[in-house]
N, C-alpha and C positions, 0 to 999 in steps of 0.2 A: 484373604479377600483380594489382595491385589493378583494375586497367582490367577485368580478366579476371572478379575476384570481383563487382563491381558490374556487368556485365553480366547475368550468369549468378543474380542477384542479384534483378536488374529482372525477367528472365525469368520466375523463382518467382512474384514477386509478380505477374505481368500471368496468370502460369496457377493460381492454387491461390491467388487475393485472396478468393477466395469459400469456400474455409476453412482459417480461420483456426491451425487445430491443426497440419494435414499444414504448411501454411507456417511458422511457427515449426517445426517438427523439421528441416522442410529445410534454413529458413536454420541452423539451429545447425547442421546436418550440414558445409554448406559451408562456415562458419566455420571449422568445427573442424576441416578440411582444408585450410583455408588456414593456419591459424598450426600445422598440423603440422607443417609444412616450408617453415618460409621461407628466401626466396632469401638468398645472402649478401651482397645490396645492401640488403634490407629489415635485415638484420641488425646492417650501419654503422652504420644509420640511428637503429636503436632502441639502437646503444650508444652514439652520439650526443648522444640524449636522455637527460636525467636523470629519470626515473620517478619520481617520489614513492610512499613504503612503501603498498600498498595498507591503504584505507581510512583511512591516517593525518586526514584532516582531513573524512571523510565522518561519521564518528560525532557529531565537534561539530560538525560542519552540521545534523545530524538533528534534535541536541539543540536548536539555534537555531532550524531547524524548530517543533518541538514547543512553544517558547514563543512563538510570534509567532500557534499557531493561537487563533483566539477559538471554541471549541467544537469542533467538525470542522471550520470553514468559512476557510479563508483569503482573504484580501479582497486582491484585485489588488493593492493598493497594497503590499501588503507582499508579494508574491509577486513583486514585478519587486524590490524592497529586496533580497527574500532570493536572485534571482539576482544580481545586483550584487554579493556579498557574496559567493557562492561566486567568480566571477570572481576574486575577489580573493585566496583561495583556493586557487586553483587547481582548482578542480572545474568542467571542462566544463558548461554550459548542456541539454545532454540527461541528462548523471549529475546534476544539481542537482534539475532539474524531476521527475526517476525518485524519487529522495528523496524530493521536498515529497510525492510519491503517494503514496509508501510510509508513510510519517509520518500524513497524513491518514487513509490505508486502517487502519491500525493503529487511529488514533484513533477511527473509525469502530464497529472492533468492540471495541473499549473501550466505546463508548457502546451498542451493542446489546446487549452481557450484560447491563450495567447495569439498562438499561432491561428487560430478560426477566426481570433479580431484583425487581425494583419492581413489575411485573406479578402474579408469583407473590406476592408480600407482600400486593398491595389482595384478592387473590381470598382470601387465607386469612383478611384481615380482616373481608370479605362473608361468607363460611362461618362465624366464629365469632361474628357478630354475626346471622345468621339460627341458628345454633343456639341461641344464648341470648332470641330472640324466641320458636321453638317451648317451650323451658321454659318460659316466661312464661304464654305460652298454656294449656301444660300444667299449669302448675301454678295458673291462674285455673280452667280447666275440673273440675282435681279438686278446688278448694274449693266452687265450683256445685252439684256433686253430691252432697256430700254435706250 
């Protein structure tokens, strides 16, 4: 079954690598027909294993995440720490690295509101400091005249 799905899998990607949208829906289609009906050998298999509660130890990964970044930017050095760390963990090396993204991308538009509120703050301070020069003005020009 999985020989099967990983074929069929490779196939997607070598026809529809060129966009990206139709191949993600596909592959989730496929997926999603694979674990609709699994066999009763994959079944042993997965009661076999003991699953850890989803998301149990992914949230304080996140968290662990989010303190190691210095701004948005994670620096290698602590990006192979922070996979090491899930390792230990139990969180797979592709769920690890999906996080560190997610955390970053997060922190990312964190920083771009920010940065759009700071924006709009100097321009209102530009407009109220040239309104108060035209006063100035205006009010040099009507002591002139009269």
């Amino acid at each position: 079954m999985q020989a099967e799905y990983r074929r069929q899998s490779r196939r997607l990607r070598a026809t529809l690598g060129h966009d990206p949208v139709r191949l993600y829906r596909q592959l989730k289609q496929l997926g999603d027909e694979t674990t609709a009906a699994p066999t009763p050998s994959l079944q042993s298999e997965k009661a076999a294993q003991v699953a850890p509660s989803p998301g149990s130890g992914a949230a304080a990964f996140a968290a662990h995440v989010a303190q190691r970044l210095t701004g948005t930017v994670l620096p290698y050095s602590d990006r192979v720490a922070l996979l090491r760390d899930a390792g230990q963990r139990g969180i797979a090396r592709f769920e690890a690295n999906l996080i560190i993204a997610a955390v970053q991308h997060r922190g990312e538009a964190v920083a771009a509101s920010t940065a759009g509120r700071a924006k709009r703050r100097s321009v209102g301070a530009v407009l109220m400091a040239l309104l108060l020069q035209c006063a100035i003005v205006a009010g040099c020009w009507w002591m002139a005249t009269r």
